[in-house]
PyMOL Python script that loads the backbone (N, CA, C, O; Angstrom):
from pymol import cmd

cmd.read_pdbstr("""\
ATOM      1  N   UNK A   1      99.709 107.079  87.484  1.00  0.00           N
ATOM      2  CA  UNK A   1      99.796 105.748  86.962  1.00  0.00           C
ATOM      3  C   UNK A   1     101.219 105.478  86.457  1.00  0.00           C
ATOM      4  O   UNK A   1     101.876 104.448  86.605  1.00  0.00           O
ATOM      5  N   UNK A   2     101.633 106.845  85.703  1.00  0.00           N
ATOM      6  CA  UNK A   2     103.466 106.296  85.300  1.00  0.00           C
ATOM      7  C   UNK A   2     104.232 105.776  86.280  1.00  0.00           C
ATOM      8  O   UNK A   2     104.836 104.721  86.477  1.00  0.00           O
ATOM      9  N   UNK A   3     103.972 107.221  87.078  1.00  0.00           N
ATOM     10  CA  UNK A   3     104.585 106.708  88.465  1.00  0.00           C
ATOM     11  C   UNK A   3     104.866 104.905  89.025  1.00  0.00           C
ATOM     12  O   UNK A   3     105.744 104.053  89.163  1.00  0.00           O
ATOM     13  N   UNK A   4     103.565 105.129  89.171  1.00  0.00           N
ATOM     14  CA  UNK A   4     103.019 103.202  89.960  1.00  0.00           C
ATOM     15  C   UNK A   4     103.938 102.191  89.037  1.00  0.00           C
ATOM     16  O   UNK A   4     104.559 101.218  89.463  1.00  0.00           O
ATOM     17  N   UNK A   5     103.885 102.603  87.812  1.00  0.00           N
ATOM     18  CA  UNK A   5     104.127 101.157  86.867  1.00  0.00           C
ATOM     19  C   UNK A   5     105.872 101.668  87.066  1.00  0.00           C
ATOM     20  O   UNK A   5     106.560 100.678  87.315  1.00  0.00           O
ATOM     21  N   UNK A   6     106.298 102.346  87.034  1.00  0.00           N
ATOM     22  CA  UNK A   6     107.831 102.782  87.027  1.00  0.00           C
ATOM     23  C   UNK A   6     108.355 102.330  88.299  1.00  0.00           C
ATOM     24  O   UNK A   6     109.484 101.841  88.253  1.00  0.00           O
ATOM     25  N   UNK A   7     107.608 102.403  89.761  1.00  0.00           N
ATOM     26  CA  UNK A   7     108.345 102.461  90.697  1.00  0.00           C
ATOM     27  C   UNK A   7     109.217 101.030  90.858  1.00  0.00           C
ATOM     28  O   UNK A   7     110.336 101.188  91.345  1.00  0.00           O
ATOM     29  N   UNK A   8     108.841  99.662  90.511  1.00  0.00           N
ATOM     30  CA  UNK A   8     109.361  98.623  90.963  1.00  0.00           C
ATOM     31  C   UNK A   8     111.154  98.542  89.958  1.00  0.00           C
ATOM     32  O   UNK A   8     112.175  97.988  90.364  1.00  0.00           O
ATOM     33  N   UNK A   9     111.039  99.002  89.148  1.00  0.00           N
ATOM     34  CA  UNK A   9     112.237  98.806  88.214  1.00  0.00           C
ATOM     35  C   UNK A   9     112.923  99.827  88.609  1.00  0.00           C
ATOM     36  O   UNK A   9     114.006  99.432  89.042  1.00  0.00           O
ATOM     37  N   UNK A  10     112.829 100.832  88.663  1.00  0.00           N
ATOM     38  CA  UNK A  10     113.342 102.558  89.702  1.00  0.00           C
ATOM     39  C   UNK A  10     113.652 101.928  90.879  1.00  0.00           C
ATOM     40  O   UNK A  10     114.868 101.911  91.067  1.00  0.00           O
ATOM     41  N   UNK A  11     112.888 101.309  91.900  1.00  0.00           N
ATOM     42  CA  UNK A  11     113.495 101.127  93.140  1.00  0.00           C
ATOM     43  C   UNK A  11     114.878 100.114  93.147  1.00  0.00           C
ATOM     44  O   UNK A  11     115.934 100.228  93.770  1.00  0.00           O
ATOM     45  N   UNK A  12     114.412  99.093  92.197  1.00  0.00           N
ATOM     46  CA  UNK A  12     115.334  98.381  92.006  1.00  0.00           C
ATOM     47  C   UNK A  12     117.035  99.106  91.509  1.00  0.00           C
ATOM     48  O   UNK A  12     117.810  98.983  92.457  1.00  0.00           O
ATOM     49  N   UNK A  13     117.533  99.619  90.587  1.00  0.00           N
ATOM     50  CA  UNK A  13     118.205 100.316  90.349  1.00  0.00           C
ATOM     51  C   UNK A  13     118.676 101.616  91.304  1.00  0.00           C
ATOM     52  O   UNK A  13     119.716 102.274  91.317  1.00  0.00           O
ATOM     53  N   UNK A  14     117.529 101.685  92.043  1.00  0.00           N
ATOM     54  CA  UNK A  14     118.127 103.075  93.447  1.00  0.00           C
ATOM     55  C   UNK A  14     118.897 102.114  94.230  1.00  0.00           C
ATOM     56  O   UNK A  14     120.100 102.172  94.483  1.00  0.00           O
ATOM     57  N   UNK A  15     118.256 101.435  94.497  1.00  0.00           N
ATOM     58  CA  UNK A  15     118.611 100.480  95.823  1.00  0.00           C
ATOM     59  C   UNK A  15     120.314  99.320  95.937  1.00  0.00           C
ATOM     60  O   UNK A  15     121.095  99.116  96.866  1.00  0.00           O
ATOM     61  N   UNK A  16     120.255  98.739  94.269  1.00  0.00           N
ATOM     62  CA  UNK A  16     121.665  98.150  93.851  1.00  0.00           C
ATOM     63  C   UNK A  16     122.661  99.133  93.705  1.00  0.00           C
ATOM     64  O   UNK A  16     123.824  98.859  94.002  1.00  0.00           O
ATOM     65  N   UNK A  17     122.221 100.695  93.112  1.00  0.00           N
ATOM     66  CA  UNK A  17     122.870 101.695  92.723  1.00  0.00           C
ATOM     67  C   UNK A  17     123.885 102.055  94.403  1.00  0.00           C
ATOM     68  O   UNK A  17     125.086 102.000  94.668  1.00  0.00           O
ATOM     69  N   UNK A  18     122.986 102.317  94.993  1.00  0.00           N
ATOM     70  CA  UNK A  18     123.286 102.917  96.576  1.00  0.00           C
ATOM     71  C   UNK A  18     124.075 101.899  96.872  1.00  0.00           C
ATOM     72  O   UNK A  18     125.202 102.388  96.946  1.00  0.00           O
ATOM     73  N   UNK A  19     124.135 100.721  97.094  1.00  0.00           N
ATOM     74  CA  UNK A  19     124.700  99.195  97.842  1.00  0.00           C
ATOM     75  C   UNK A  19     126.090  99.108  96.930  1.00  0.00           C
ATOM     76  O   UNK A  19     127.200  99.016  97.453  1.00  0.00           O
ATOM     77  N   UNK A  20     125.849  99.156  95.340  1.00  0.00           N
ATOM     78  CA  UNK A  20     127.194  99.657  94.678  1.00  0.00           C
ATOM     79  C   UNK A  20     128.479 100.643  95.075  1.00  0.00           C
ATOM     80  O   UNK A  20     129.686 100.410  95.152  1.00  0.00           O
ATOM     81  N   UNK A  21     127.768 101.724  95.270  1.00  0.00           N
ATOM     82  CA  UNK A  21     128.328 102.806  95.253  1.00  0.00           C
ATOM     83  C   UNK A  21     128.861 103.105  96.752  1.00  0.00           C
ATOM     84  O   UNK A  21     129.667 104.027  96.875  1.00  0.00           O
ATOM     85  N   UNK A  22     128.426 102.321  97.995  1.00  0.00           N
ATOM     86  CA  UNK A  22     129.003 102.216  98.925  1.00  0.00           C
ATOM     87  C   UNK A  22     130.061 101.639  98.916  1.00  0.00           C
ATOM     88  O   UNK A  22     131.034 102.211  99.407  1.00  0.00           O
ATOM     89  N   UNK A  23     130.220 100.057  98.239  1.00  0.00           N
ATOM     90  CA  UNK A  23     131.020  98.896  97.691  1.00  0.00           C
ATOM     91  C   UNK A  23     132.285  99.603  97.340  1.00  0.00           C
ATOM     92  O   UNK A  23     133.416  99.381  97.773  1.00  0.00           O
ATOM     93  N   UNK A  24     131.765 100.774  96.207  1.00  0.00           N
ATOM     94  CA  UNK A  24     133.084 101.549  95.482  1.00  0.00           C
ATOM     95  C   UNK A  24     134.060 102.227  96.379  1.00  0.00           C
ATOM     96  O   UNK A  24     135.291 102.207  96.407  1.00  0.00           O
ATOM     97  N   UNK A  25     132.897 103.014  97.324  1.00  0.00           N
ATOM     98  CA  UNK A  25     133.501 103.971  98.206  1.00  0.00           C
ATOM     99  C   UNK A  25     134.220 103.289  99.437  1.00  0.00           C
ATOM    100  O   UNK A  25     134.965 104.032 100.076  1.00  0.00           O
ATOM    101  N   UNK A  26     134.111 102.081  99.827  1.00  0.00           N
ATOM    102  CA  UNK A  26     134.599 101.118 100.874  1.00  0.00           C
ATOM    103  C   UNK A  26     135.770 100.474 100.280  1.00  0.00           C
ATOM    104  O   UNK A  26     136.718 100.221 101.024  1.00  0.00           O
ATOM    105  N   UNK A  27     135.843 100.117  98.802  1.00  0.00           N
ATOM    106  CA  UNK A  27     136.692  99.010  98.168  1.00  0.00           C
ATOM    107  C   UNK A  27     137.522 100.294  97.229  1.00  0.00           C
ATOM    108  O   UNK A  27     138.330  99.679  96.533  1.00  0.00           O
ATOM    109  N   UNK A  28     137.649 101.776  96.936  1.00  0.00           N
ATOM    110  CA  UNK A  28     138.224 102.581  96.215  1.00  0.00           C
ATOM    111  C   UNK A  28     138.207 101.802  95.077  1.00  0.00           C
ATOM    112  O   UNK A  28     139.387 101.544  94.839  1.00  0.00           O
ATOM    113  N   UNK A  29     137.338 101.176  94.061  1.00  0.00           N
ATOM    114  CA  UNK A  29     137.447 100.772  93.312  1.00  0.00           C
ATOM    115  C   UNK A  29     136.553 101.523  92.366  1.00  0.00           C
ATOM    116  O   UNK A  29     135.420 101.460  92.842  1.00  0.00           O
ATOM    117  N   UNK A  30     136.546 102.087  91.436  1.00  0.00           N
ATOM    118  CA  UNK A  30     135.605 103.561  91.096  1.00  0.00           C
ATOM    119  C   UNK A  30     135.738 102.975  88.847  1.00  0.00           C
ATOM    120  O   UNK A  30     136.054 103.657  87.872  1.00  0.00           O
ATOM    121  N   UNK A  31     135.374 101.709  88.951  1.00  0.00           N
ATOM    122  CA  UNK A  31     135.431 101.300  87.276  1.00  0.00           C
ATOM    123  C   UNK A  31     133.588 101.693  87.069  1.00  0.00           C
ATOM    124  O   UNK A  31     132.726 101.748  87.945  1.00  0.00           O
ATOM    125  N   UNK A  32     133.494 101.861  85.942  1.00  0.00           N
ATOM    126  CA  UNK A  32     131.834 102.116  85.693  1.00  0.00           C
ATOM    127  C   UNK A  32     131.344 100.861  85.730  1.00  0.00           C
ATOM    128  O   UNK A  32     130.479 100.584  86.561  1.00  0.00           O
ATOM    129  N   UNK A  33     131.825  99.902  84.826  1.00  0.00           N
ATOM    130  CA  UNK A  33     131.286  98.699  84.810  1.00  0.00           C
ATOM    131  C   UNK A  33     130.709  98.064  85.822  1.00  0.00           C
ATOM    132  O   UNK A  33     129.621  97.500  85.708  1.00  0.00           O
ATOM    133  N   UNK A  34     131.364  98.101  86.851  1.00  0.00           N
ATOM    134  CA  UNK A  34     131.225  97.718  88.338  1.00  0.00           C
ATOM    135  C   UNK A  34     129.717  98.147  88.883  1.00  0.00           C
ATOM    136  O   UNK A  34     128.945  97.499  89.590  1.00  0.00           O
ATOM    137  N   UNK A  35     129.545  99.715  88.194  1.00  0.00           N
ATOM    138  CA  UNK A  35     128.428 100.172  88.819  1.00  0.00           C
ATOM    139  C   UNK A  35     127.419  99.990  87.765  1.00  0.00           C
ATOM    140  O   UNK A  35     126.293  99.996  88.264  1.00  0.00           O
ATOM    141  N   UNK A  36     127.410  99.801  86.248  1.00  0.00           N
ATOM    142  CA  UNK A  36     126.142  99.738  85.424  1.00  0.00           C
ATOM    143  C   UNK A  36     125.394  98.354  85.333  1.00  0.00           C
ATOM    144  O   UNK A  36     124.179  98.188  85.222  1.00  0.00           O
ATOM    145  N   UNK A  37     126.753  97.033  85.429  1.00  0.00           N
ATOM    146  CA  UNK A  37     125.891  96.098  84.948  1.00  0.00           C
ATOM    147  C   UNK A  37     125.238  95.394  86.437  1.00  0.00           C
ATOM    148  O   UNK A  37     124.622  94.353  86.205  1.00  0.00           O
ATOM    149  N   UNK A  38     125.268  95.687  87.513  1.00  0.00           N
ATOM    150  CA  UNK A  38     124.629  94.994  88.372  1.00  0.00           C
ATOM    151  C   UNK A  38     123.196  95.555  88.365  1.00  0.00           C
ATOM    152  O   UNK A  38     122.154  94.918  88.206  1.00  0.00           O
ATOM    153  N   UNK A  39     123.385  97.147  88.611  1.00  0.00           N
ATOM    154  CA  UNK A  39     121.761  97.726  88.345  1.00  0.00           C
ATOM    155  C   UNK A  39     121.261  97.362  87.411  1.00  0.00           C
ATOM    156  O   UNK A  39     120.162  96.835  87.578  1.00  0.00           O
ATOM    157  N   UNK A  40     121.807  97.457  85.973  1.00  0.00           N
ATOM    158  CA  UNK A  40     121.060  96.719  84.807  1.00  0.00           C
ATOM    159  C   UNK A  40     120.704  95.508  85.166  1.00  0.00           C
ATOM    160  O   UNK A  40     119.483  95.450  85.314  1.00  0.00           O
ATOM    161  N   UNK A  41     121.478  94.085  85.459  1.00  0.00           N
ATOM    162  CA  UNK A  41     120.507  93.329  86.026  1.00  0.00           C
ATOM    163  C   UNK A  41     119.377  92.690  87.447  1.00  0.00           C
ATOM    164  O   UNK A  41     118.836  91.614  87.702  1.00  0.00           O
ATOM    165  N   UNK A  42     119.438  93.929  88.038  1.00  0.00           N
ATOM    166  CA  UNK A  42     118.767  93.952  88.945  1.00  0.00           C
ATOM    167  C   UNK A  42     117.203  94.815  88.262  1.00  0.00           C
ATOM    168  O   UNK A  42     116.037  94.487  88.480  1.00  0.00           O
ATOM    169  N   UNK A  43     117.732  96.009  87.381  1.00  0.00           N
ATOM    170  CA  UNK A  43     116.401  96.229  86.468  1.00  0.00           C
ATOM    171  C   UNK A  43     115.754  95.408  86.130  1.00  0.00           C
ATOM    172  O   UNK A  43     114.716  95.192  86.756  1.00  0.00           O
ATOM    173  N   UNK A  44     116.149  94.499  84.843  1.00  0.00           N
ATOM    174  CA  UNK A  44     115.901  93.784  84.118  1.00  0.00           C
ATOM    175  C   UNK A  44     115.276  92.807  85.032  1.00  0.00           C
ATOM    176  O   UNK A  44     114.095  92.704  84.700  1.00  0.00           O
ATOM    177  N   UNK A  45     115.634  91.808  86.352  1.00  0.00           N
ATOM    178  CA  UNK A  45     114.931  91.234  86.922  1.00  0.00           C
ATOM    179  C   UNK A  45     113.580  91.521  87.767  1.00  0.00           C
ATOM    180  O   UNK A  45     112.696  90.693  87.982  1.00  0.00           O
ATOM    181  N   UNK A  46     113.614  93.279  88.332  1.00  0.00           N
ATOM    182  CA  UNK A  46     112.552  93.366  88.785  1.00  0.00           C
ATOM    183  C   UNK A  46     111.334  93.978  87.857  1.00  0.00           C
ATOM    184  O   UNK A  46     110.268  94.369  88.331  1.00  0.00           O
ATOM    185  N   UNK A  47     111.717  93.998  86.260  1.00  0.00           N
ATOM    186  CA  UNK A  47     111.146  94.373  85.516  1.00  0.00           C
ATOM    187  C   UNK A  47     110.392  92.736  85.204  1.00  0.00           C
ATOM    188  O   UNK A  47     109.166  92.657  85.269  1.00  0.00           O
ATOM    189  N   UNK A  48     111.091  91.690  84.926  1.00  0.00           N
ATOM    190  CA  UNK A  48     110.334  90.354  84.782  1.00  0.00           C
ATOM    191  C   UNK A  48     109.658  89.873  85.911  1.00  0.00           C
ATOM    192  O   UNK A  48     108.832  88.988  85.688  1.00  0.00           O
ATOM    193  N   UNK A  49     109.845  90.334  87.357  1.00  0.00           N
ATOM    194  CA  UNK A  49     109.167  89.584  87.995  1.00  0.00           C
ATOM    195  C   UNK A  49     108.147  90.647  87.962  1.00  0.00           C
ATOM    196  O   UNK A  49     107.020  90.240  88.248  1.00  0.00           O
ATOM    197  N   UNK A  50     108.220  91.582  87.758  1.00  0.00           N
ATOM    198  CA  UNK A  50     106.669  92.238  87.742  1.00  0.00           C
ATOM    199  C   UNK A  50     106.191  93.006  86.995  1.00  0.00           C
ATOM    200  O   UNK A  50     105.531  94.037  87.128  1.00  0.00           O
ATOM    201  N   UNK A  51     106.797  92.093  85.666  1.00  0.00           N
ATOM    202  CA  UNK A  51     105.442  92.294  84.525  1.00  0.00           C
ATOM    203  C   UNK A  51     104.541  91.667  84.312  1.00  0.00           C
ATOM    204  O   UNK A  51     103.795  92.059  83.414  1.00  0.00           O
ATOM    205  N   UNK A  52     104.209  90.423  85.039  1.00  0.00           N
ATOM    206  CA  UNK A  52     102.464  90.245  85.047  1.00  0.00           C
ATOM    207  C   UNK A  52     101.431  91.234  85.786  1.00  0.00           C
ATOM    208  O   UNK A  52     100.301  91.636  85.508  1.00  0.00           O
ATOM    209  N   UNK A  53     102.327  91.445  86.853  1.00  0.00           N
ATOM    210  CA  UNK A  53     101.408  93.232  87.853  1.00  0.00           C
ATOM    211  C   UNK A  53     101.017  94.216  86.715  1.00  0.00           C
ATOM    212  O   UNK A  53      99.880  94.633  86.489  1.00  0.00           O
ATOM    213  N   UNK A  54     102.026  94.481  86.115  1.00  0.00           N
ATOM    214  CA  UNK A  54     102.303  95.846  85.555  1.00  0.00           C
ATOM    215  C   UNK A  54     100.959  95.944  83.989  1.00  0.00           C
ATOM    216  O   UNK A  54     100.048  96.750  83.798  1.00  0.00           O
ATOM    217  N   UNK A  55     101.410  94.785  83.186  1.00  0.00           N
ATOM    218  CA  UNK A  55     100.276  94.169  82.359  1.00  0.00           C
ATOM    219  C   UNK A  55      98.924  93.923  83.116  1.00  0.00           C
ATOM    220  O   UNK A  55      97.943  93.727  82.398  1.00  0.00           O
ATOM    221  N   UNK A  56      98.814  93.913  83.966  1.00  0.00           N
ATOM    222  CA  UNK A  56      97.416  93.544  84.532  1.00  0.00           C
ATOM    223  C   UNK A  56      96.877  94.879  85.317  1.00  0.00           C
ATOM    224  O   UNK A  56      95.755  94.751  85.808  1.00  0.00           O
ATOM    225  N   UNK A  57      97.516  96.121  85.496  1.00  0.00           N
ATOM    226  CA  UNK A  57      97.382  97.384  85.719  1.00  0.00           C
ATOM    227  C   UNK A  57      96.915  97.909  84.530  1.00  0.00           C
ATOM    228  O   UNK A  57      95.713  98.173  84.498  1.00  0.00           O
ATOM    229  N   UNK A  58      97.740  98.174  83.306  1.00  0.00           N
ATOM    230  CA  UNK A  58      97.647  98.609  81.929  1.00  0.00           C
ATOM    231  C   UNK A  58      96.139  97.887  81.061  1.00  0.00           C
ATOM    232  O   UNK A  58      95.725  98.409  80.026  1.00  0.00           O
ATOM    233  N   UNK A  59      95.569  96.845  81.584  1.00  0.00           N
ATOM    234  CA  UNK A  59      94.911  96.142  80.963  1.00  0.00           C
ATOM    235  C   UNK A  59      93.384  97.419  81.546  1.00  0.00           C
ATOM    236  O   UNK A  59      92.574  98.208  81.059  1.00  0.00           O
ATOM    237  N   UNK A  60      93.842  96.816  82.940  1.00  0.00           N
ATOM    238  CA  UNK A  60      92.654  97.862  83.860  1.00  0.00           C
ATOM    239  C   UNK A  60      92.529  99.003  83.527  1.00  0.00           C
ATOM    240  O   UNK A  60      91.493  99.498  83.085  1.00  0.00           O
ATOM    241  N   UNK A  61      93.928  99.746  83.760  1.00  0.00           N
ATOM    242  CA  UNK A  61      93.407 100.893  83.186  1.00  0.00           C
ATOM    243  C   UNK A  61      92.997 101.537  81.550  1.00  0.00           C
ATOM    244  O   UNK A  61      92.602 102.703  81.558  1.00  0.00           O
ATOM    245  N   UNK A  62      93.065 100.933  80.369  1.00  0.00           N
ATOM    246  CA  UNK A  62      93.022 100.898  79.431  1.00  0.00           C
ATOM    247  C   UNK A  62      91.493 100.426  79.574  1.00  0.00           C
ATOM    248  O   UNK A  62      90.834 101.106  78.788  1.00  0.00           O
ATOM    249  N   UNK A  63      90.987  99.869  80.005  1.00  0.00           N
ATOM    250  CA  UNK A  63      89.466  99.351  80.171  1.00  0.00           C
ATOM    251  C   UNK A  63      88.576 100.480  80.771  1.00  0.00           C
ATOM    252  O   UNK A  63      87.502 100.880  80.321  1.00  0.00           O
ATOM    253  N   UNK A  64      89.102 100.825  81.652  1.00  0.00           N
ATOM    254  CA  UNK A  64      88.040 102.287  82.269  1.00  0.00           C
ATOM    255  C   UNK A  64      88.652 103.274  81.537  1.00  0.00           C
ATOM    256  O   UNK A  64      88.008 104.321  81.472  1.00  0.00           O
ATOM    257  N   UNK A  65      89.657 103.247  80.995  1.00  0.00           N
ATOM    258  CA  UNK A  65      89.786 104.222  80.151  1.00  0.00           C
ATOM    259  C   UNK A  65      88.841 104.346  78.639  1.00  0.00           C
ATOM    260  O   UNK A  65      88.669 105.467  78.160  1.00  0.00           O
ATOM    261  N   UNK A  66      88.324 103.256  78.027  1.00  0.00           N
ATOM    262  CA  UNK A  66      87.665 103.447  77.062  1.00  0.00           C
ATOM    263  C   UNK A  66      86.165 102.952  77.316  1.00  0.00           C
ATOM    264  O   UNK A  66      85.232 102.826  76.523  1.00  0.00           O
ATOM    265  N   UNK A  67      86.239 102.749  78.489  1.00  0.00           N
ATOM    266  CA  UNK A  67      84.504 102.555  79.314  1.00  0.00           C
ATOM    267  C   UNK A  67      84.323 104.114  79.383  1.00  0.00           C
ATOM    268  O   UNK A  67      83.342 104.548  78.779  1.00  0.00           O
ATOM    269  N   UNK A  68      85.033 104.914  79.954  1.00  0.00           N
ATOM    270  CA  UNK A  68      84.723 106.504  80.483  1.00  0.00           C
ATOM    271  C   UNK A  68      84.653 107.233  79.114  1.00  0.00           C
ATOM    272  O   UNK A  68      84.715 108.453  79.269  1.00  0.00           O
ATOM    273  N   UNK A  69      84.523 106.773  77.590  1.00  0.00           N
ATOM    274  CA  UNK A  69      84.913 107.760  76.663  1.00  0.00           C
ATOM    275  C   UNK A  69      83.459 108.398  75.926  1.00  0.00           C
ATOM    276  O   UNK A  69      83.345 109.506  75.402  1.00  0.00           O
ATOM    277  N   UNK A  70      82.050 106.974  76.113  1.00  0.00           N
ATOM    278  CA  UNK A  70      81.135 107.520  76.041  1.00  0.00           C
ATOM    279  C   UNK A  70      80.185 108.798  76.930  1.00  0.00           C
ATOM    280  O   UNK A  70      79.305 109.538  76.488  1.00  0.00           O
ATOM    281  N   UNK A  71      80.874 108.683  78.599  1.00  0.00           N
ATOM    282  CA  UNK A  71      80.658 109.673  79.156  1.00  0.00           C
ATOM    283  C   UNK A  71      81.348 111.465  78.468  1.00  0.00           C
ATOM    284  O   UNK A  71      80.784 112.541  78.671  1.00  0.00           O
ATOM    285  N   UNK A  72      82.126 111.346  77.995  1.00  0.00           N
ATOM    286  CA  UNK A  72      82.741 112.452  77.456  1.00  0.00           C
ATOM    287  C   UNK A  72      82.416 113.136  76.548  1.00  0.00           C
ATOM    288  O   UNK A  72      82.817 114.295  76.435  1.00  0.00           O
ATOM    289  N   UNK A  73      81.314 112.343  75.388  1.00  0.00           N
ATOM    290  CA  UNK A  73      80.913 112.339  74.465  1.00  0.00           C
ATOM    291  C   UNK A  73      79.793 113.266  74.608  1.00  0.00           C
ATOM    292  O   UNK A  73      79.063 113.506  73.646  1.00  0.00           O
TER     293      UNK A  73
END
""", "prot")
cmd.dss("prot")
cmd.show_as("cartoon", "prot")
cmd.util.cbc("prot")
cmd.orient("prot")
């Protein structure tokens, strides 16, 4: 489940990271800045567009999670 809820904000940041870091290696331009704040907002956006998914996963699983607790009992 970490996994699942992590992957969309992770891919996002692999994916700008890689497209950056080609940029650097094509343009010899090697500043950090260059490479933190685009992934940061490429995080940050695929973190808002899919936190209604992510909340609506957590809801689910938090529900069979305390449906399954009288079985345990």
């Amino acid at each position: 489940m970490l996994l699942l809820m992590c992957a969309p904000v992770l891919l996002a940041g692999l994916i700008v990271g890689l497209l950056v870091g080609l940029l650097q290696a094509l343009t010899q331009i090697q500043e950090q800045t260059v490479a933190f704040v685009p992934k940061l907002v490429a995080m940050v956006l695929a973190l808002s567009v899919s936190l209604p998914w992510l909340i609506s996963r957590m809801i689910e699983y938090s529900q069979t999670l305390f449906a399954g607790i009288p079985d345990r009992l």
